[in-house]
N, C-alpha and C positions, 0 to 999 in steps of 0.2 A: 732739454728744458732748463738744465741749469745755466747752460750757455748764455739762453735768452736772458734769465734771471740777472745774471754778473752785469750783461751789455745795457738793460737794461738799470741797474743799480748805477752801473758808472758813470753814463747819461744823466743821471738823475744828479751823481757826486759833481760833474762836471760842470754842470748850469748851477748849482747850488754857490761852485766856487765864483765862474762867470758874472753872476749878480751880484754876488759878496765881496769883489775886489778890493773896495773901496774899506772894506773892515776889516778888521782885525780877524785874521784865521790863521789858526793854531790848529797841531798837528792834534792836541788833547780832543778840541772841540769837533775836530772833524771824524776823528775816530768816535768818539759818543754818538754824531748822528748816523753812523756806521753800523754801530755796537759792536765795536771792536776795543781791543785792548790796545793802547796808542803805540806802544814798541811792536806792535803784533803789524797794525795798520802801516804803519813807516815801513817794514819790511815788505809788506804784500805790494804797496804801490810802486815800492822802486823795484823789483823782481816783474809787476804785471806792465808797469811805465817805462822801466829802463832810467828814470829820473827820479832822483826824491822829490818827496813833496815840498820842501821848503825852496828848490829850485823850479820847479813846476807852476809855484805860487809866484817867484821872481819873474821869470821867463814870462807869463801871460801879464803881470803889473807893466812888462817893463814893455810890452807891445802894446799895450792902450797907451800906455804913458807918451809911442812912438805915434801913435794916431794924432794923440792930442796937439804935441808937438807941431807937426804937419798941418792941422787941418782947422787950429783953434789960432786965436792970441794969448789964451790963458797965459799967467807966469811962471813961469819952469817951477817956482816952489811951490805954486796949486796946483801945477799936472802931479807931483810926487803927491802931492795929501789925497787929490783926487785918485789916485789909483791903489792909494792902500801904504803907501809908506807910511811910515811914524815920525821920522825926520828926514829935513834935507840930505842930511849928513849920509844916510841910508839910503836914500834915491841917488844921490851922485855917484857913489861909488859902484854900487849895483849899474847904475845905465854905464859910468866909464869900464866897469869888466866885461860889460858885454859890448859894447857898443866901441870901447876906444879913443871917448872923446866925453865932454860934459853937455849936457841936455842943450845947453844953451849953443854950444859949437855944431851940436847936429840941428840944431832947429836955423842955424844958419847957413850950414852945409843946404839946408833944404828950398832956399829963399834965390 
C-alpha cells in the first residue's frame, strides 16, 4: 500500500511541477506542499530521481522551451519567460549547457 501511496504522491508532485513551469518553483515551496523539511526533500528526490530537483526543474523548462522553439514564432526571450526563466541571461546559458548552441541557433538549426 505504501507503494501505491509514494507513486501516487509523485504523480500528483509531477503534474503540479508540469502546470507550474512557467513560475517560480523553489525547492522550499515544493517541500511545504510535500510536508517535508526542504534539505530532507532535496535529498529524497535526488536518491528517488537520480537527479536533483533544481536540474529536473531545468531539464523539463528547457524541453517546452525546445517545443516552443520548433513549433511556435514566439521570440527566444518569451519562450525563456514562457517556461519559467527569470532572465535571458538564465535561459541562454541553461539551453547552451544542454543543448550546445543558443536558442536562436537551434531554432535555426530547425528551419
Amino acid at each position: 500500500m505504501q507503494y501505491h501511496y509514494e507513486k501516487e504522491r509523485d504523480g500528483k508532485l509531477f503534474c503540479y511541477i508540469d502546470n507550474n513551469l512557467d513560475s517560480k518553483l523553489t525547492l522550499n515551496d515544493l517541500a511545504q506542499k510535500c510536508f517535508y523539511n526542504p534539505s530532507y526533500f532535496s535529498r529524497i528526490f535526488k536518491e528517488k530521481f537520480k537527479i536533483s530537483f533544481v536540474e529536473y526543474i531545468t531539464q523539463k523548462r528547457l524541453a517546452r522551451a525546445i517545443e516552443l522553439l520548433k513549433n511556435t514564432d514566439v521570440s527566444v526571450s518569451d519562450v525563456g519567460q514562457r517556461v519559467g526563466f527569470s532572465d535571458n541571461k538564465s535561459f541562454y546559458h541553461a539551453f547552451s549547457r544542454y543543448y550546445h548552441c543558443t536558442p536562436s541557433q537551434y531554432r535555426k538549426k530547425q528551419t
